[in-house]
C-alpha positions in Angstrom: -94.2 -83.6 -92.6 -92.0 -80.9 -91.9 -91.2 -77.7 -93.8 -87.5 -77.0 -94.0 -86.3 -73.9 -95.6 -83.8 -74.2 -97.4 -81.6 -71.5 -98.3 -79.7 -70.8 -101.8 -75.8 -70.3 -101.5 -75.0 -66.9 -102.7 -71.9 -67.1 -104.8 -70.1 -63.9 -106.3 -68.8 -64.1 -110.1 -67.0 -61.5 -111.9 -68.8 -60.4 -115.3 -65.9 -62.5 -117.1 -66.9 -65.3 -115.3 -64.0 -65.8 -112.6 -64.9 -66.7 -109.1 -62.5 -66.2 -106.3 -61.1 -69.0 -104.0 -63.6 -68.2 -101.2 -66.7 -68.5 -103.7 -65.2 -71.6 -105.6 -65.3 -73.3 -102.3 -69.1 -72.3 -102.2 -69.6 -73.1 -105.2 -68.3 -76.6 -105.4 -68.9 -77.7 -101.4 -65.0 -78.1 -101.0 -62.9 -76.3 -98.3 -60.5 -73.8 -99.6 -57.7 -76.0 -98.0 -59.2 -78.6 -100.2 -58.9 -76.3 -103.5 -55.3 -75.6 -102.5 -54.6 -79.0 -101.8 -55.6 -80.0 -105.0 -54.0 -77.3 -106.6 -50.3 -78.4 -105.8 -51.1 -81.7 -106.7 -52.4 -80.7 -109.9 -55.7 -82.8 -110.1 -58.5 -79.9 -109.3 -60.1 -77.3 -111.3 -58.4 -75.4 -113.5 -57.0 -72.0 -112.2 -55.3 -68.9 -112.9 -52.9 -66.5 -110.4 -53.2 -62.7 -110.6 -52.0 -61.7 -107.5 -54.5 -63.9 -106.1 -56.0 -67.5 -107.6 -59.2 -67.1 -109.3 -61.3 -70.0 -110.9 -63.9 -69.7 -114.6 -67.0 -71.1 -113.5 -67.1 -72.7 -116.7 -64.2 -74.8 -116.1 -65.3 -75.4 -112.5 -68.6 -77.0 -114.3 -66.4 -78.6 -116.7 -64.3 -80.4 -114.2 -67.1 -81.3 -111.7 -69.0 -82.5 -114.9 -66.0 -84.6 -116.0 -65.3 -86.3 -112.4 -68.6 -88.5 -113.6 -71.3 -89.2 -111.6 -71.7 -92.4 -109.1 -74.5 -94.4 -107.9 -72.6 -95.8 -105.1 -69.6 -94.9 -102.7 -68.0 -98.3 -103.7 -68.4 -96.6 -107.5 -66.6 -94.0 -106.8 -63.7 -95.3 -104.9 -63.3 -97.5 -108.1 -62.9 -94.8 -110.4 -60.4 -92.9 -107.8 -58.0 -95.8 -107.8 
């Protein structure tokens, strides 16, 4: 059996809880493009612009937790139609 070493994904998050765009995408295993993608079509994570767009961890969680989990790929492309 082979050992793999697998290494944790540091992500950054402000003492409030905000993450930036950059770590979101970490976070969550989406592209940035993705994020904004999703963003102007209004069905992603909850964000706020300061300047620049910043994302609460908590309602990252929220959102991910809410897109419901799947057993199946067929699953999923039921619920996404």
């Amino acid at each position: 059996m082979t050992k793999t070493n697998i290494k944790p994904l540091e992500v950054v998050t402000y003492p409030d809880g905000r993450m930036d765009t950059k770590n979101t995408s970490t976070y969550t295993g989406l592209s940035e493009k993705t994020l904004a993608m999703m963003r102007c079509k209004g069905n992603g994570p909850k964000f706020v612009k300061r300047g620049r767009v910043f994302y609460f961890q908590a309602d990252v969680d929220a959102w991910m937790n809410a897109q419901g989990r799947h057993t199946s790929t067929a699953q999923a492309k039921h619920r996404a139609a």
